[in-house]
C-alpha positions in Angstrom: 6.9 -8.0 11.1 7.3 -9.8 14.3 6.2 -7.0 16.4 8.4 -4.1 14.9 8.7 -2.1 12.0 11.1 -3.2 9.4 12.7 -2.5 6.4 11.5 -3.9 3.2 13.8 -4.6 0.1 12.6 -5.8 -3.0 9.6 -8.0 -1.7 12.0 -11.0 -0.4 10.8 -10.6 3.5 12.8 -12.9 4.5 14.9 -10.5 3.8 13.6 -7.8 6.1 15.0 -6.3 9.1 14.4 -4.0 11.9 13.8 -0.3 10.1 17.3 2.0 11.1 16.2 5.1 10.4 17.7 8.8 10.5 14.0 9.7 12.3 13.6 7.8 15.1 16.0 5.2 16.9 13.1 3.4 17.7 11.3 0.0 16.2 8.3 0.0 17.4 4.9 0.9 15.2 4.0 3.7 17.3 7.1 5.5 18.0 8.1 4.9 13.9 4.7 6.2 12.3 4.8 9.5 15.1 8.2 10.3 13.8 7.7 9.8 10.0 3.6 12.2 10.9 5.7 14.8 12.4 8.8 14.8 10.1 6.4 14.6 6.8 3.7 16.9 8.0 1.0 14.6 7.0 -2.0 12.6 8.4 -2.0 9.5 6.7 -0.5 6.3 7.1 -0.3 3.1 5.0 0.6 -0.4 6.9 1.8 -3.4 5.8 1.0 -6.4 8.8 3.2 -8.7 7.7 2.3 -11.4 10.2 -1.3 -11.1 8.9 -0.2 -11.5 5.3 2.3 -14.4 6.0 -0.7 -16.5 7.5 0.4 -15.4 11.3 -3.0 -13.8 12.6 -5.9 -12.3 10.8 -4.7 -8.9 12.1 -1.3 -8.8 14.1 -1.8 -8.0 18.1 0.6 -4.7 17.6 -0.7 -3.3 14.4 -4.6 -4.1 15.8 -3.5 -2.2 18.5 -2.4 1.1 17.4 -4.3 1.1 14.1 -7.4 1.2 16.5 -6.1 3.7 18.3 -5.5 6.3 15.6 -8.3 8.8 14.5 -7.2 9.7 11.2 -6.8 7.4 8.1 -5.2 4.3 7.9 -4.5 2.2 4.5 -3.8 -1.4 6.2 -3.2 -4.5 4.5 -3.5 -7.4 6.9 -3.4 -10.1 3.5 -7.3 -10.5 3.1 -8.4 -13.5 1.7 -10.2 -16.1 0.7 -9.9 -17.5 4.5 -9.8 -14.3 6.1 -12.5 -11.6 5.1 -12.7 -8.1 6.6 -15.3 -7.5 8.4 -13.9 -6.9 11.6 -12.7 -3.5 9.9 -16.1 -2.4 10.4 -16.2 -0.5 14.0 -13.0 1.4 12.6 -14.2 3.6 10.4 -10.9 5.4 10.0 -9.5 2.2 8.8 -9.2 1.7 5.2 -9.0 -1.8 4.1 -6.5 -2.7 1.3 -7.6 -6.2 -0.4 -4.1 -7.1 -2.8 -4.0 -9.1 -5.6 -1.0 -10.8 -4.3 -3.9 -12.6 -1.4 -7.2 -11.7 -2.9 -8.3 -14.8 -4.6 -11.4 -13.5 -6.5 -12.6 -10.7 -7.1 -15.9 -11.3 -5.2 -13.6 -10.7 -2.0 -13.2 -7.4 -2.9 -16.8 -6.9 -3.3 -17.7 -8.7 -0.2 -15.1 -6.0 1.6 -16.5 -2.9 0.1 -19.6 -4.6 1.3 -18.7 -5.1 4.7 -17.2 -1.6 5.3 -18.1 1.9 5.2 -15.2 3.0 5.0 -13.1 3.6 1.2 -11.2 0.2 0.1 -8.2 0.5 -1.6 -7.3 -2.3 -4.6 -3.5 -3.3 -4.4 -2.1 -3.9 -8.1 0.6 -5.8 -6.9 3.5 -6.0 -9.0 7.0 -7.6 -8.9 9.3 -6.4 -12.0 6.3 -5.4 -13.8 4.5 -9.0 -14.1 1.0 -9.2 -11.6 1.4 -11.0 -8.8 -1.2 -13.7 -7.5 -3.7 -15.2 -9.5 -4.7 -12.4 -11.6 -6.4 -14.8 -14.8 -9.6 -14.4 -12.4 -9.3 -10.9 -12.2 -9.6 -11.2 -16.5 -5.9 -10.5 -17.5 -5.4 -12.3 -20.5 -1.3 -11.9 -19.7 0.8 -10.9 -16.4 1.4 -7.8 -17.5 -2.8 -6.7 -18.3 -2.7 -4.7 -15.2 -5.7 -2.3 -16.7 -7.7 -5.7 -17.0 -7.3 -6.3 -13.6 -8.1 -2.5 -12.4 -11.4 -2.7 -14.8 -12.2 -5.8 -12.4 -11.1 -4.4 -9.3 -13.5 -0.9 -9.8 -16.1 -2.5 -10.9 -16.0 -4.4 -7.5 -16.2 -1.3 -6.0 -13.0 -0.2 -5.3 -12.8 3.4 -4.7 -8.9 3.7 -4.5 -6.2 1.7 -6.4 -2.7 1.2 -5.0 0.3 0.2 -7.9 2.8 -1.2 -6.0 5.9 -2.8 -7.5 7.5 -5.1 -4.8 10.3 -5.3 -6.5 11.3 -1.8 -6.4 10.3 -1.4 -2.9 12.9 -0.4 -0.3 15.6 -0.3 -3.4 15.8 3.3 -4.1 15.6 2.8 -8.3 12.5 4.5 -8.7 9.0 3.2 -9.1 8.7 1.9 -12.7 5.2 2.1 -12.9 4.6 5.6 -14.9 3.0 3.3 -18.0 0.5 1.9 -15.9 -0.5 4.8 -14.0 -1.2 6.6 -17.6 -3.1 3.6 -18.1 -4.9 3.6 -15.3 -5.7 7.6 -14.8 -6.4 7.2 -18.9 -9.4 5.3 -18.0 -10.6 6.3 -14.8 -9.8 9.7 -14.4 -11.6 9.9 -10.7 -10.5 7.2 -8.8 -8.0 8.0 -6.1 -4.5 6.4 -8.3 -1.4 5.7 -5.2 1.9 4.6 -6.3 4.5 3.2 -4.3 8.1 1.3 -4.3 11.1 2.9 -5.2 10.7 6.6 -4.4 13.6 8.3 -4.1 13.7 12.0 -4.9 11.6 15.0 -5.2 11.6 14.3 -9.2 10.2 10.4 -8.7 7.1 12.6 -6.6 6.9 15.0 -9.5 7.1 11.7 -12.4 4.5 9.9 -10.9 2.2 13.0 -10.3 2.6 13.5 -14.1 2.0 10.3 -14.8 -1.6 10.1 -13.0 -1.3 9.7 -9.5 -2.7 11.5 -6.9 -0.6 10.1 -4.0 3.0 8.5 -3.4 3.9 5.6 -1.1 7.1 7.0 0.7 9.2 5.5 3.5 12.8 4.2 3.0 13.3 7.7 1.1 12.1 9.2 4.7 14.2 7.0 6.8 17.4 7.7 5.0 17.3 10.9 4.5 17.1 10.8 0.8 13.8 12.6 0.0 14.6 16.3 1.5 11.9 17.6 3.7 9.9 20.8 3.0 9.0 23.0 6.0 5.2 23.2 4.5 3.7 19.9 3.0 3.4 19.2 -1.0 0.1 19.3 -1.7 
């Protein structure tokens, strides 16, 4: 957000602030995501553009930047929407596009993405204290908390990865929250690639949502303060 990498808390942006982190003293996107690659051992990165999603750019000038730059995969959300599709994602092919409920108004976006792409697109079940965010009665949830109505929707659009993501639990350190639909979810599609994120804060939140169905875990604040203990050889 505005150029640098920040600190989210409990989905109220205005909110966020510049990331202080035990990793790196640095801000910036490049120097932030090198330090939590090396300190994690991994080769995948998931980015928020914050700019993008409030309505700043289609894809910020930093983010479009580096994201380009990278040769391995990238999850980004730049807020893809009605107004903003995302094609432009096509000459990146290590660039996953994430279309979110929170922006997405129909699911015919999401089809248009997968579409447009070659690469996988990932379905954010966006989520804030358990009710679906944005206007999820088109995505055929009878209720705000139908999320396996909305995932139903969302693969049969051709989604080939599914993101739950509770805002409110992000940046918090209370755990995810989201074990019920993940069992849901991994119940009924026992193939697709299941990520949960918000809230992560120990080994045992890792090992609770692994049991619970998913087959990867959103992690950063854990990471930046030191909370989530580092092994010398990756989880697999």
């Amino acid at each position: 957000m505005n150029g640098q990498v920040v600190r989210a808390i409990g989905g109220r942006r205005e909110e966020y602030r510049p990331i202080v982190s035990k990793l790196t003293t640095s801000t910036d996107v490049y120097e932030v995501a090198k330090a939590l690659l090396d300190a994690a051992g991994v080769w995948e990165l998931y980015i928020a553009d914050l700019d993008a999603i409030r309505g700043r750019y289609d894809i910020s000038p930093r983010v479009d930047e580096f994201a380009y730059w990278l040769e391995f995969p990238v999850w980004l959300d730049v807020g893809t929407s009605e107004t903003k599709g995302a094609p432009f994602f096509s000459s990146a092919p290590h660039i996953r596009p994430v279309v979110a409920l929170e922006t997405a108004g129909t699911p015919g976006l999401l089809g248009s993405a997968v579409s447009a792409v070659s690469a996988p697109v990932a379905f954010s079940l966006d989520l804030r204290a358990g009710e679906l965010l944005g206007d999820w009665s088109k995505w055929g949830a009878k209720h705000s908390r139908d999320a396996i109505a909305v995932t139903r929707t969302a693969v049969s659009a051709g989604a080939r990865a599914i993101i739950v993501l509770d805002l409110a639990r992000v940046g918090t350190g209370t755990g995810c929250g989201t074990e019920g639909v993940l069992r849901q979810i991994r119940a009924e599609f026992p193939d697709i690639d299941l990520l949960a994120g918000g809230g992560v804060r120990t080994w045992d939140d890792v090992e609770r949502l692994g049991e619970a169905g998913a087959s990867g875990v959103l992690v950063a604040s854990a990471l930046h303060d030191g909370m989530l203990p580092l092994l010398s050889e990756p989880r697999p």
